[in-house]
FIKOLZA-1660 file (N, C-alpha, C; in steps of 0.1 Angstrom, whole numbers, plus 5000, padded with zeros to 4 digits):
% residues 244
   i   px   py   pz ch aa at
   1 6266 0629 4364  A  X  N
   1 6270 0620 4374  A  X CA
   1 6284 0624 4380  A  X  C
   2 6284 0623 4393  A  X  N
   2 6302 0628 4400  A  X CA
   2 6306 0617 4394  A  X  C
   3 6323 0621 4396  A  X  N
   3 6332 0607 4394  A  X CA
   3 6330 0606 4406  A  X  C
   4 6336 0593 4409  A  X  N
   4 6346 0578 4419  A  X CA
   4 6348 0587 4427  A  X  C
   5 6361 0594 4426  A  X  N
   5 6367 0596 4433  A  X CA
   5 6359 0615 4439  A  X  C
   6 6353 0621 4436  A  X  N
   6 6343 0629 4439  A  X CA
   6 6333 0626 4451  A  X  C
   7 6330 0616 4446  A  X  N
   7 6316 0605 4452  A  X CA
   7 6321 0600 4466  A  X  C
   8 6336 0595 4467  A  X  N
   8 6348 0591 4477  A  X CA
   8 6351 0603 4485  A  X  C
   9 6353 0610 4482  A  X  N
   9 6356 0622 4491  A  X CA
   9 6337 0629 4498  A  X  C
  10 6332 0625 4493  A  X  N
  10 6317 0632 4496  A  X CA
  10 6316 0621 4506  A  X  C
  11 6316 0609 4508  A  X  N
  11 6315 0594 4519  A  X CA
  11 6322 0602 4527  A  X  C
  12 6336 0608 4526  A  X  N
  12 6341 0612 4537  A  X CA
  12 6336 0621 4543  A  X  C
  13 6333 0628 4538  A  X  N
  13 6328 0645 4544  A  X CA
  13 6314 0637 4554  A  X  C
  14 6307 0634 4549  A  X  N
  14 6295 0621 4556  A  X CA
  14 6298 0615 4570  A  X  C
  15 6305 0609 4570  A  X  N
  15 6314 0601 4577  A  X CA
  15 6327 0605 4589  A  X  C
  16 6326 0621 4587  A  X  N
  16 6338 0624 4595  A  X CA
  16 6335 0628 4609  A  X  C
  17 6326 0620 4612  A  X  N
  17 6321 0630 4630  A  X CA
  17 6309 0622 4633  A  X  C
  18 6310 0613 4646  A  X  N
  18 6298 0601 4650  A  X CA
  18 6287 0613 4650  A  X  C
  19 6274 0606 4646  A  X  N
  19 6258 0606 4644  A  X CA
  19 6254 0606 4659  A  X  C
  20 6245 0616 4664  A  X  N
  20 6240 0616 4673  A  X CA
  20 6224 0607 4668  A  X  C
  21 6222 0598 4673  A  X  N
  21 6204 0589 4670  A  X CA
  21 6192 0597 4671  A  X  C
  22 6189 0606 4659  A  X  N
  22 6176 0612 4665  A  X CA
  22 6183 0625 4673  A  X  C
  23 6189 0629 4665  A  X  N
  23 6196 0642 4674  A  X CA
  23 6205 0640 4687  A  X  C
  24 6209 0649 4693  A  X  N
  24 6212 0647 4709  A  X CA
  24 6203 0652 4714  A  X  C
  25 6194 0644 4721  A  X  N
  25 6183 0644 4731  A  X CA
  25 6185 0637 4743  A  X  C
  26 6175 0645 4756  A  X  N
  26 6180 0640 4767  A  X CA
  26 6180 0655 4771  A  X  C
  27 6179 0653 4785  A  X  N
  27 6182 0664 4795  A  X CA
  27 6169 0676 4790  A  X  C
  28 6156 0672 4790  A  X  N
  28 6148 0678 4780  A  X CA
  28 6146 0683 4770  A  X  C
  29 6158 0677 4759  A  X  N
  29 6154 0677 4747  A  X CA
  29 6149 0665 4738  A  X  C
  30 6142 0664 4734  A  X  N
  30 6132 0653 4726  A  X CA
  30 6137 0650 4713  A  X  C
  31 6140 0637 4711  A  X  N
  31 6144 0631 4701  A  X CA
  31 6134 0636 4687  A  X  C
  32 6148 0642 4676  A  X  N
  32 6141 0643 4665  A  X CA
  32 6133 0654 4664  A  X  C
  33 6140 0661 4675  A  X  N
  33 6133 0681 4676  A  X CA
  33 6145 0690 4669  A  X  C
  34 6143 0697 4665  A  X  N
  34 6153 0709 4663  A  X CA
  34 6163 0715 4673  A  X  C
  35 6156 0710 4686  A  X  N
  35 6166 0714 4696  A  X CA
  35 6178 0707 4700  A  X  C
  36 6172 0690 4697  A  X  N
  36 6183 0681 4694  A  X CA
  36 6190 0683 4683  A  X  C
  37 6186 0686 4673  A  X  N
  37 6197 0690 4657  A  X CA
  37 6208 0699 4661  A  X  C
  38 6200 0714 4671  A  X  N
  38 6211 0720 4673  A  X CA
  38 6217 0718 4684  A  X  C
  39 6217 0712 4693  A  X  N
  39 6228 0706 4701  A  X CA
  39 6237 0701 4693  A  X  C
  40 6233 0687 4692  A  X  N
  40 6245 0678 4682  A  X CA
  40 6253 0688 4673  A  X  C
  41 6241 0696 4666  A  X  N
  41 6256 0705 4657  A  X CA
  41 6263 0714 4663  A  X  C
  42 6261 0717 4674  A  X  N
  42 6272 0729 4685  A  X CA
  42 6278 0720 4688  A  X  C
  43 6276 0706 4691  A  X  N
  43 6285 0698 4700  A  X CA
  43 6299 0695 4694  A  X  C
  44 6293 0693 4680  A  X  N
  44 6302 0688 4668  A  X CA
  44 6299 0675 4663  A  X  C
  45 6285 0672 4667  A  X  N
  45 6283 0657 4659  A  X CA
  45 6276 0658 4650  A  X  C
  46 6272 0645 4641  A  X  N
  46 6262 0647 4628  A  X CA
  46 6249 0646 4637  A  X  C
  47 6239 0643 4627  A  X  N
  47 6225 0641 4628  A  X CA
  47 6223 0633 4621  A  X  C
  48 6212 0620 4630  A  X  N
  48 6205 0612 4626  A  X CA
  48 6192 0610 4627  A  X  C
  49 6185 0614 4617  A  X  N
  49 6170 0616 4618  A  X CA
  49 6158 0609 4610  A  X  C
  50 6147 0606 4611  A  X  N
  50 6137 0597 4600  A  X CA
  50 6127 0609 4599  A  X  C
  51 6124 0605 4586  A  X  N
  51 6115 0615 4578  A  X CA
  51 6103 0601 4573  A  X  C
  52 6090 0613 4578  A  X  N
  52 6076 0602 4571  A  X CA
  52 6072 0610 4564  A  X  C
  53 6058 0608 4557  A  X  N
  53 6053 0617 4550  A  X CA
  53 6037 0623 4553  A  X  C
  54 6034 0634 4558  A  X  N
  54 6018 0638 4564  A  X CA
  54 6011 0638 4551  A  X  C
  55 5993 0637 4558  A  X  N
  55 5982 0631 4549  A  X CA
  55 5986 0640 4535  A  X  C
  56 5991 0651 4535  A  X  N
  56 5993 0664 4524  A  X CA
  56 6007 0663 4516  A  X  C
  57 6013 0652 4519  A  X  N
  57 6030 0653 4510  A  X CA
  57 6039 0659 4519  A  X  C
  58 6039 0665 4534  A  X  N
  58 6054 0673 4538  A  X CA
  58 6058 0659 4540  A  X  C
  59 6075 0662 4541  A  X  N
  59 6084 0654 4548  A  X CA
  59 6085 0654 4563  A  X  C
  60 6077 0649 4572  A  X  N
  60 6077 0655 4588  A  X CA
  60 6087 0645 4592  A  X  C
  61 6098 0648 4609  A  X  N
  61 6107 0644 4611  A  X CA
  61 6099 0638 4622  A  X  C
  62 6097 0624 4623  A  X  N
  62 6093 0620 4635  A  X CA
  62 6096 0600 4632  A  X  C
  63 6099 0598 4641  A  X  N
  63 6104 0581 4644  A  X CA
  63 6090 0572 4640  A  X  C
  64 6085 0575 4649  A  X  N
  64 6074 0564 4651  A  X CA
  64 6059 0566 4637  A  X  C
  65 6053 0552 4637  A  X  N
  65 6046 0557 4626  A  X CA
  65 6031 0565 4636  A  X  C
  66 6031 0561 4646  A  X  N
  66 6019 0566 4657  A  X CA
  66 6022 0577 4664  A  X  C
  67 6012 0586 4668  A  X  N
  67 6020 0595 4676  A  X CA
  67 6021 0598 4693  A  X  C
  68 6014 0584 4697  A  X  N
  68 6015 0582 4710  A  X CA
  68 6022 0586 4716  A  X  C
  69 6036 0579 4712  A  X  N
  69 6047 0577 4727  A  X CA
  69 6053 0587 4731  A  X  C
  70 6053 0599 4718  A  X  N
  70 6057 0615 4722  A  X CA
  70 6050 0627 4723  A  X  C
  71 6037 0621 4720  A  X  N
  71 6026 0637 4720  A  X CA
  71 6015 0628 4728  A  X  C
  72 6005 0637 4731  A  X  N
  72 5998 0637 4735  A  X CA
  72 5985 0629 4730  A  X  C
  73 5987 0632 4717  A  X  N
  73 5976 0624 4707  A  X CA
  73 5977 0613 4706  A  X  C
  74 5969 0606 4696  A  X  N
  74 5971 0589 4693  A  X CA
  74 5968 0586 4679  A  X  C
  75 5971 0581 4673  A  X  N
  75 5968 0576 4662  A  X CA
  75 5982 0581 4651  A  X  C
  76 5974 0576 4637  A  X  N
  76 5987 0572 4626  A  X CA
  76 5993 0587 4622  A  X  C
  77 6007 0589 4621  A  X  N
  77 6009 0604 4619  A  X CA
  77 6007 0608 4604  A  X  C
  78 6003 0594 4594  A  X  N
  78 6000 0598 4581  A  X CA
  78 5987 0598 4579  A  X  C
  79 5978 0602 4591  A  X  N
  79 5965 0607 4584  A  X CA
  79 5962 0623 4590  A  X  C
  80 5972 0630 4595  A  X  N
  80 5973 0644 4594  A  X CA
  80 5982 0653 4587  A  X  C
  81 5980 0661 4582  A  X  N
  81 5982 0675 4574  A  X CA
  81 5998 0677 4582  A  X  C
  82 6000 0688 4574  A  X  N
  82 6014 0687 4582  A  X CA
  82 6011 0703 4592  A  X  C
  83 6002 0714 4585  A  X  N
  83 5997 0721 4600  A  X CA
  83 5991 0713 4611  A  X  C
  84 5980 0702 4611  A  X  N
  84 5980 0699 4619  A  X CA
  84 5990 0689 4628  A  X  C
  85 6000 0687 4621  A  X  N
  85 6009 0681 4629  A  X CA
  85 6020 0686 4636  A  X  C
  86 6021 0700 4631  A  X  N
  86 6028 0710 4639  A  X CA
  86 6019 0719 4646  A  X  C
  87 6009 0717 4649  A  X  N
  87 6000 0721 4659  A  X CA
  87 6001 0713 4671  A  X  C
  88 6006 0700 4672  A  X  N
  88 6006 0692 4680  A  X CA
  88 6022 0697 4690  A  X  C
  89 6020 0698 4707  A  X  N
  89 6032 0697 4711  A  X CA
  89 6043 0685 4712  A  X  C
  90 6054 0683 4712  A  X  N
  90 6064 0671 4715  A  X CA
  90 6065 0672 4728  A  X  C
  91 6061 0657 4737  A  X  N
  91 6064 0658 4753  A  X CA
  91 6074 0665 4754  A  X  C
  92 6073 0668 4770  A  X  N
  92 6084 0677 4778  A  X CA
  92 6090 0688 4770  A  X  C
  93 6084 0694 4760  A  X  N
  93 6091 0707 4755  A  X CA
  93 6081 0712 4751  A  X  C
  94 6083 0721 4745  A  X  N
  94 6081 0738 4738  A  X CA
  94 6077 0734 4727  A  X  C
  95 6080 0722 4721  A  X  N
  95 6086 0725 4705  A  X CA
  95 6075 0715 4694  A  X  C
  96 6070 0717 4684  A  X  N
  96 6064 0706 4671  A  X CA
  96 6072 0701 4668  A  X  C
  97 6063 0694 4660  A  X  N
  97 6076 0681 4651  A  X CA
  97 6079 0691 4636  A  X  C
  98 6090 0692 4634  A  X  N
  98 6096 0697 4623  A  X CA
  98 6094 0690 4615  A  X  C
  99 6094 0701 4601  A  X  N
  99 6092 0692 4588  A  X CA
  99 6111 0691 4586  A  X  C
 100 6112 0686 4571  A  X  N
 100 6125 0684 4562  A  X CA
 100 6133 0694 4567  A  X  C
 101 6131 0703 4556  A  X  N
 101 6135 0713 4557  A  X CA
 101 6135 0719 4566  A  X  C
 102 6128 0722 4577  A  X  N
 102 6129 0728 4592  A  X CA
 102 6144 0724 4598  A  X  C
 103 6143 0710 4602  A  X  N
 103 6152 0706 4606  A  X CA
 103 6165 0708 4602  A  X  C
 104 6165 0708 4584  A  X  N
 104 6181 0716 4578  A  X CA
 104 6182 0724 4584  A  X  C
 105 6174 0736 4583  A  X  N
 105 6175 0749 4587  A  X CA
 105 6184 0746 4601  A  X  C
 106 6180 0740 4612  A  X  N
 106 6184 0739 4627  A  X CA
 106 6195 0734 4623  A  X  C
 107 6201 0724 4615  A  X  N
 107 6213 0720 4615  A  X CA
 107 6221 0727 4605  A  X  C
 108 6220 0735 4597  A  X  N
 108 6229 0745 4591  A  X CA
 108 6236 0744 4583  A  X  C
 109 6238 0731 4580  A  X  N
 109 6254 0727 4572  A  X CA
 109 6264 0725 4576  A  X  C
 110 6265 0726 4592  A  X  N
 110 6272 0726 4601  A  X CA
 110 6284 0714 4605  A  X  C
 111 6272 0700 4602  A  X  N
 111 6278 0687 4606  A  X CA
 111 6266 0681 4592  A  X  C
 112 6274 0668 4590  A  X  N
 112 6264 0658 4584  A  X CA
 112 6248 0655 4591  A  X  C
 113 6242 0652 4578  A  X  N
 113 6234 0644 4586  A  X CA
 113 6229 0629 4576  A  X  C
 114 6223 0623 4583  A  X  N
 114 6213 0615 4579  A  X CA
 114 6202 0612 4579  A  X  C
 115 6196 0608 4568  A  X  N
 115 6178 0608 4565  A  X CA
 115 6178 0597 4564  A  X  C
 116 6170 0590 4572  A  X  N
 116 6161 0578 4576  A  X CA
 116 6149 0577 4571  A  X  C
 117 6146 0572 4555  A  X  N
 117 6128 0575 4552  A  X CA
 117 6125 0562 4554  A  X  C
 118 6114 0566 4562  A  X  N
 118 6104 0556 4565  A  X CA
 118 6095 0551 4557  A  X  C
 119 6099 0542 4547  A  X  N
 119 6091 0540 4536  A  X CA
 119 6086 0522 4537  A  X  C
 120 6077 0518 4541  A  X  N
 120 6072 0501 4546  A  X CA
 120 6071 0494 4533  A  X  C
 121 6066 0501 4524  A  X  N
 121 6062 0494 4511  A  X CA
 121 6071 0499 4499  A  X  C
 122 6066 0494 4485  A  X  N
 122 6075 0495 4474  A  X CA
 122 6065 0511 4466  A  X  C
 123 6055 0518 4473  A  X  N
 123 6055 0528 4470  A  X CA
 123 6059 0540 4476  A  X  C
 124 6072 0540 4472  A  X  N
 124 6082 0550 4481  A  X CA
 124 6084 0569 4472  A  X  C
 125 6080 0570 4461  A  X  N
 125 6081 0580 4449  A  X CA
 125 6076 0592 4456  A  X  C
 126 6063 0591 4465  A  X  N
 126 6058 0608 4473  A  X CA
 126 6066 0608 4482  A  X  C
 127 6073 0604 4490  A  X  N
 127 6081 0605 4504  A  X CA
 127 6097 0609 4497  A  X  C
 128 6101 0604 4484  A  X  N
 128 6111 0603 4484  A  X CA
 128 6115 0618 4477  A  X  C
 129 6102 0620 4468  A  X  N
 129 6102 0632 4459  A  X CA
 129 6099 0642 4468  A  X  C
 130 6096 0644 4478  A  X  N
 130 6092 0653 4493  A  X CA
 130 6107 0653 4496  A  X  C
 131 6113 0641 4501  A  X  N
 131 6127 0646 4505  A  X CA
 131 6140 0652 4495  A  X  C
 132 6141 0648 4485  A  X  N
 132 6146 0653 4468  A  X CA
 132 6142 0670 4467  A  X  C
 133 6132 0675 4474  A  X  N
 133 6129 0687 4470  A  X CA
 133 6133 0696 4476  A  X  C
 134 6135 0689 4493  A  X  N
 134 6137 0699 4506  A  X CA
 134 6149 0695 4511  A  X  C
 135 6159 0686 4501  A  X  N
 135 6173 0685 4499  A  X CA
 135 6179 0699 4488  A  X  C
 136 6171 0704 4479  A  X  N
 136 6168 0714 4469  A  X CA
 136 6179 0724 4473  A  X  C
 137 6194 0727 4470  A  X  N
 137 6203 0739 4476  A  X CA
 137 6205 0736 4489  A  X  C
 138 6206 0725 4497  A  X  N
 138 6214 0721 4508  A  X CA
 138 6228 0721 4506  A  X  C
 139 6238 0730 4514  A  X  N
 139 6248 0727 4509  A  X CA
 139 6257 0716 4519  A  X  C
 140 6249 0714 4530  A  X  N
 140 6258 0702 4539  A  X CA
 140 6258 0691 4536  A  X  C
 141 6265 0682 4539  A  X  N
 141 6271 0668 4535  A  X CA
 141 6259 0657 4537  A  X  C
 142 6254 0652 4535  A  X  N
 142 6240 0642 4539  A  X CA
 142 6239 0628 4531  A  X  C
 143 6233 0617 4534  A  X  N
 143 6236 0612 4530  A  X CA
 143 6215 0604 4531  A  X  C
 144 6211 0598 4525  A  X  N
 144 6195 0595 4525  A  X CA
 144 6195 0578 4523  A  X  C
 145 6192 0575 4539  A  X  N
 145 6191 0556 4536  A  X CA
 145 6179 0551 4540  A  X  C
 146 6175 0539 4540  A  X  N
 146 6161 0533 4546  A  X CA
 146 6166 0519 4545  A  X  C
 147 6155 0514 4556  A  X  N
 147 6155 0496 4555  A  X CA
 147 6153 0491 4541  A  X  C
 148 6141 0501 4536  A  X  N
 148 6136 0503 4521  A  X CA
 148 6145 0501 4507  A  X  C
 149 6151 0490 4502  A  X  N
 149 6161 0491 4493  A  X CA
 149 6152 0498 4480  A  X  C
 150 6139 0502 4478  A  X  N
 150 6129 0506 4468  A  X CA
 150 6138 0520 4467  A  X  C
 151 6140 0526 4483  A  X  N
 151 6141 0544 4484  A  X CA
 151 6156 0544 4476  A  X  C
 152 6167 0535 4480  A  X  N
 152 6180 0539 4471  A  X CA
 152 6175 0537 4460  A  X  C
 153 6171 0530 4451  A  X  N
 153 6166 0525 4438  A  X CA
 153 6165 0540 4435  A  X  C
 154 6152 0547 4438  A  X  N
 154 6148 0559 4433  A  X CA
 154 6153 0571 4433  A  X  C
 155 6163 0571 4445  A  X  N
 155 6175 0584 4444  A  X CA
 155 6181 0578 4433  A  X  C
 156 6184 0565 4432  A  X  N
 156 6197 0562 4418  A  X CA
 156 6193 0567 4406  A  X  C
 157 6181 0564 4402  A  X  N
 157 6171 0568 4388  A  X CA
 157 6172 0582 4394  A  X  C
 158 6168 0590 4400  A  X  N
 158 6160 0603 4400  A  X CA
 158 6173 0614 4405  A  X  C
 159 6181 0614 4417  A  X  N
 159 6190 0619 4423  A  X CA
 159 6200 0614 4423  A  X  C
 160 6208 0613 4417  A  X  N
 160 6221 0603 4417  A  X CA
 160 6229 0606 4419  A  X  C
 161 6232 0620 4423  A  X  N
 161 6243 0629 4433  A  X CA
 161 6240 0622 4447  A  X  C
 162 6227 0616 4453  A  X  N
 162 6226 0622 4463  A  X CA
 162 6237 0604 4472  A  X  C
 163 6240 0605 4482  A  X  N
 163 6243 0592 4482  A  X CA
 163 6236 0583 4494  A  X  C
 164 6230 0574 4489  A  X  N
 164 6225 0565 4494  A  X CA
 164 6231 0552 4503  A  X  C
 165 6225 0548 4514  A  X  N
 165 6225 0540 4525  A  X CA
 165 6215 0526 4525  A  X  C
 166 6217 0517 4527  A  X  N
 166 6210 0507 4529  A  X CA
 166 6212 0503 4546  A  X  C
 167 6201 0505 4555  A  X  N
 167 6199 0502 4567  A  X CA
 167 6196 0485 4569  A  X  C
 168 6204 0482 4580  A  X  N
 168 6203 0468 4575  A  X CA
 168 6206 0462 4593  A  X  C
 169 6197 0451 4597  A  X  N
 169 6195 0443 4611  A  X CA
 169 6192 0430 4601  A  X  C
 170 6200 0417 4611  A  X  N
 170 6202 0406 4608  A  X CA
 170 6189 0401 4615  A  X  C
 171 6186 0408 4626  A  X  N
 171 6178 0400 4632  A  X CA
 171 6166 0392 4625  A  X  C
 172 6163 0382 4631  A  X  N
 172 6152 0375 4627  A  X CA
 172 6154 0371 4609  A  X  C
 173 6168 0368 4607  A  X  N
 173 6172 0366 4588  A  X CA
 173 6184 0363 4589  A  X  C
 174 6185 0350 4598  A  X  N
 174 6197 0350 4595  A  X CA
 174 6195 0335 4583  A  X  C
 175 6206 0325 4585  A  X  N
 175 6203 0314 4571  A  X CA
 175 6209 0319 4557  A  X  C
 176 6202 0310 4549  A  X  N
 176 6205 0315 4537  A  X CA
 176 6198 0327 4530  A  X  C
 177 6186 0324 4535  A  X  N
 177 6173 0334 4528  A  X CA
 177 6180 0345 4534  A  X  C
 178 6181 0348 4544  A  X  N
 178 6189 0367 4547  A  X CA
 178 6198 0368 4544  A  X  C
 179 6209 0357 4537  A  X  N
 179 6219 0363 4531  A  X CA
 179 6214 0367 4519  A  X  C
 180 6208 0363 4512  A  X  N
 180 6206 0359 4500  A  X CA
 180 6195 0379 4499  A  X  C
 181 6183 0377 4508  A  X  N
 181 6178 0392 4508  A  X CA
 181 6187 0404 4507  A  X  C
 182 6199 0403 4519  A  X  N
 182 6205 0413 4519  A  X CA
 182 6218 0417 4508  A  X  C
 183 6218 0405 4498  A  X  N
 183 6225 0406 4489  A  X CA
 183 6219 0419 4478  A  X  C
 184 6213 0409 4475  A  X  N
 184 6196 0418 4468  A  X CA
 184 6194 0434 4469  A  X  C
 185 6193 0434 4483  A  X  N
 185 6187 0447 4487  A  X CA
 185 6199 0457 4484  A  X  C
 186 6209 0454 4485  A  X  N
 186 6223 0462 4485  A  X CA
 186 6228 0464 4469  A  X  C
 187 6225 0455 4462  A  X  N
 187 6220 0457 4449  A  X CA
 187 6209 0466 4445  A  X  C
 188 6199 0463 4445  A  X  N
 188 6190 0471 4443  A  X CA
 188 6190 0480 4448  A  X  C
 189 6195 0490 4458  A  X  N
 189 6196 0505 4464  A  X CA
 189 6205 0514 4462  A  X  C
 190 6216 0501 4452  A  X  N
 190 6229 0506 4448  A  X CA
 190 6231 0515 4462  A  X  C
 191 6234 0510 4470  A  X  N
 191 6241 0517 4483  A  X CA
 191 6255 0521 4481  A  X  C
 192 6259 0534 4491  A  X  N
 192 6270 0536 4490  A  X CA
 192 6280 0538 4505  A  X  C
 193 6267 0529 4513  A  X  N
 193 6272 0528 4528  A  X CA
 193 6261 0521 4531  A  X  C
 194 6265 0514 4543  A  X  N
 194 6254 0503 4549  A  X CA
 194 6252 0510 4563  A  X  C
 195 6244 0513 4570  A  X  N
 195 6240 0515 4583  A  X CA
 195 6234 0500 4592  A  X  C
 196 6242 0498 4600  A  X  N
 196 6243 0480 4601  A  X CA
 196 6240 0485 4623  A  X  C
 197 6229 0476 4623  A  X  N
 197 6225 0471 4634  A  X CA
 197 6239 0467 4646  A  X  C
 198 6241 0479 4655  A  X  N
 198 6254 0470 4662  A  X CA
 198 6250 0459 4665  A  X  C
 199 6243 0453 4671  A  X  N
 199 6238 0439 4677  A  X CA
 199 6241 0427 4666  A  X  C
 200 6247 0435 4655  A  X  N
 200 6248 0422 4643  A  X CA
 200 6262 0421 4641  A  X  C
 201 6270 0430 4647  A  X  N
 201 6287 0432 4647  A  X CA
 201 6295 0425 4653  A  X  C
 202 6303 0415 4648  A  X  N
 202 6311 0413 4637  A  X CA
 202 6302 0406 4630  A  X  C
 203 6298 0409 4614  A  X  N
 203 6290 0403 4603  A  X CA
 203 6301 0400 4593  A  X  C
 204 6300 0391 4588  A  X  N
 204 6306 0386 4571  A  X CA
 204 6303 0396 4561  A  X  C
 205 6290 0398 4561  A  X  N
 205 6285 0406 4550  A  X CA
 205 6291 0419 4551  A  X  C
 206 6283 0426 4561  A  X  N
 206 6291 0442 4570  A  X CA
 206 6309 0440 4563  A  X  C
 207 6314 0429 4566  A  X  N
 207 6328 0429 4567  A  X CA
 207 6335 0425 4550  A  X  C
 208 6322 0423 4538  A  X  N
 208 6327 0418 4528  A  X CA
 208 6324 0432 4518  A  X  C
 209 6317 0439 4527  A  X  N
 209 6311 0450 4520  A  X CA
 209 6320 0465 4520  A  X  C
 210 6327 0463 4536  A  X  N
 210 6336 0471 4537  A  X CA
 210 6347 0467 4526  A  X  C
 211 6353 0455 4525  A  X  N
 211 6362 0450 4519  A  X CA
 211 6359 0457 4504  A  X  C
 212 6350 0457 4502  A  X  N
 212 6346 0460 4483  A  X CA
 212 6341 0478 4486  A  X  C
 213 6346 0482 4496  A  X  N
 213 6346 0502 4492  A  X CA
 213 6337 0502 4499  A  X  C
 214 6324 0499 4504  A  X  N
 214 6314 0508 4512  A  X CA
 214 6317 0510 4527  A  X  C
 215 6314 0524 4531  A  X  N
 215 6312 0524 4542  A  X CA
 215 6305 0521 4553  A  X  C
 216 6308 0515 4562  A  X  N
 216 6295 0512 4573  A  X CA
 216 6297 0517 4585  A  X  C
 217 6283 0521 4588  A  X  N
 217 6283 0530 4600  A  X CA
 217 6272 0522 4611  A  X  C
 218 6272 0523 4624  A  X  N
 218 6262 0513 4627  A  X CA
 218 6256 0521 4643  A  X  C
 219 6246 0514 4644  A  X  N
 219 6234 0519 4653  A  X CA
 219 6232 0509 4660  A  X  C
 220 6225 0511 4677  A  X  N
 220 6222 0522 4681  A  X CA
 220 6239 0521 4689  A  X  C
 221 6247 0529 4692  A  X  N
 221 6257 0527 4700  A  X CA
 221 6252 0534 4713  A  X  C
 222 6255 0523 4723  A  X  N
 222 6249 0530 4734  A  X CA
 222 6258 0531 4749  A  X  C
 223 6268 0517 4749  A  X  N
 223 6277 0512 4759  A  X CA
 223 6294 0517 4754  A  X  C
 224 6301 0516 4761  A  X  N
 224 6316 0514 4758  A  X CA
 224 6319 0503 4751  A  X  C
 225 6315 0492 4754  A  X  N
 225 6313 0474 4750  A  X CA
 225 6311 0480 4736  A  X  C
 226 6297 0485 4737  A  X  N
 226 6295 0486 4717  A  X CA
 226 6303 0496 4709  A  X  C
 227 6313 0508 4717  A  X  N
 227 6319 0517 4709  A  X CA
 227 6330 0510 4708  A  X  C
 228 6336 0505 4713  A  X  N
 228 6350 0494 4716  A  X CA
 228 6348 0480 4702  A  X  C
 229 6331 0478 4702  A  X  N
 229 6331 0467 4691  A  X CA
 229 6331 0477 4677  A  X  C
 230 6327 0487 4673  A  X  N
 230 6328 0494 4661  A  X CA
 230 6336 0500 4659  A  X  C
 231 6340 0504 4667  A  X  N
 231 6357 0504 4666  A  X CA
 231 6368 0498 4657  A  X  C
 232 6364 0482 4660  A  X  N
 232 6368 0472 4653  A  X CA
 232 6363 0468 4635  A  X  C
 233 6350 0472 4637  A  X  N
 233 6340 0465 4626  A  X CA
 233 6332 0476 4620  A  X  C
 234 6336 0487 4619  A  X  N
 234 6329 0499 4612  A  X CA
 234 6336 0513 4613  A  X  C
 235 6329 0518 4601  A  X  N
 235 6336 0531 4599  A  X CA
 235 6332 0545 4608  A  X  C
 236 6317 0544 4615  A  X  N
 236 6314 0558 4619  A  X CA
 236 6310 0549 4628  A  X  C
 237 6298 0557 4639  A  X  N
 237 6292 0552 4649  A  X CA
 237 6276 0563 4648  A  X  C
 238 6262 0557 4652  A  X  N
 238 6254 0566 4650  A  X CA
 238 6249 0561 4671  A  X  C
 239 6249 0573 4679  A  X  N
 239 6249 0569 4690  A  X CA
 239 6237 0576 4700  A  X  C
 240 6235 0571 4711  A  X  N
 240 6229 0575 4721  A  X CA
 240 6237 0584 4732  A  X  C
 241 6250 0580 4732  A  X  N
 241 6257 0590 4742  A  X CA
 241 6269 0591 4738  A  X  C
 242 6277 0602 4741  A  X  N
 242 6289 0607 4736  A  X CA
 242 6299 0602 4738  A  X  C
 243 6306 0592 4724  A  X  N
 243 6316 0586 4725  A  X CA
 243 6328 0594 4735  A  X  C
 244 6332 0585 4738  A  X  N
 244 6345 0589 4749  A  X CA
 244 6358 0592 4739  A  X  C
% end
């Protein structure tokens, strides 16, 4: 197990340079391509990316659980192979949807990133053990979160170098019961940063959490209005366009 203060300096390394959302895409590059990873890391920003898992166990890098809205095809991206899913083009480019490790590769070690697993349920162990493998001699700074407080649970038991994120939107919870959940879930993922919904900024929670050591970083930043509010209420920023 690192020490405290090991573990504190690794947050930093994490944390030292705003998150481009899904890469820097835009100007025909496609969110969540390789071509976005390497932008952002020439640019000098981190990477923010979500990993699912194809019908065969790869870790594939793509947002959505469908594959409508960016390929051509239709239907669930967990009922194909992961050749057949790199067989498929990404609109307006050149390029497939990268697995895990692909996408390291594009980003080099260069800038941080972040892994967003997409995990819906509490059987998170093949997605997580997919990402745990093709993290395997990474030597860049990264950090692995999800809505999923099950996925930090399992890096804690299994990877406990690695450090963990709890992704967290107030929406639709707020009351007691969403405090009371998101108490829970922050516990159980043993997080060691929160990735917090700008739309939920200024939070009590966000703000009790930073107070007790974790870092929070928050999404989607998209306006001046929202870089100007994290500014205020958070430690990094994970964004749509390049902070000023």
């Amino acid at each position: 197990m690192r020490s405290s203060r090991s573990r504190k300096a690794e947050l930093e390394r994490l944390g030292a340079v705003p998150f481009a959302h899904r890469g820097l895409h835009g100007g025909g590059r496609v969110e969540n391509s390789n071509g976005a990873f390497r932008a952002a890391a020439e640019a000098g920003y981190g990477v923010e990316l979500d990993v699912q898992l194809s019908a065969d166990g790869w870790p594939m890098v793509f947002h959505d659980d469908k594959l409508d809205r960016l390929t051509n095809k239709t239907g669930p991206l967990a009922a194909l192979t992961a050749t057949e899913l790199r067989s498929i083009r990404l609109y307006t480019s050149n390029e497939v949807m990268p697995t895990l490790g692909e996408a390291l590769e594009a980003v080099a070690a260069r800038v941080p990133v972040l892994i967003e697993v997409k995990a819906p349920d509490r059987h998170v162990a093949p997605l997580c053990e997919a990402v745990a493998k093709a993290l395997q001699g990474y030597a860049g700074p990264v950090g692995v979160m999800s809505f999923n407080p099950e996925v930090g649970a399992w890096f804690a038991r299994r990877a406990p170098e690695r450090l963990r994120g709890l992704v967290v939107s107030e929406h639709g919870k707020g009351g007691l019961f969403g405090r009371m959940e998101r108490r829970l879930s922050m516990w159980r993922s043993r997080a060691d940063f929160l990735a917090y919904d700008i739309r939920d900024l200024p939070s009590d929670f966000a703000s009790l959490a930073r107070f007790g050591g974790l870092a929070v970083y928050t999404w989607t930043v998209r306006t001046d209005e929202e870089r100007a509010r994290a500014a205020d209420f958070a430690d990094q920023i994970i964004f749509e366009m390049p902070p000023q």
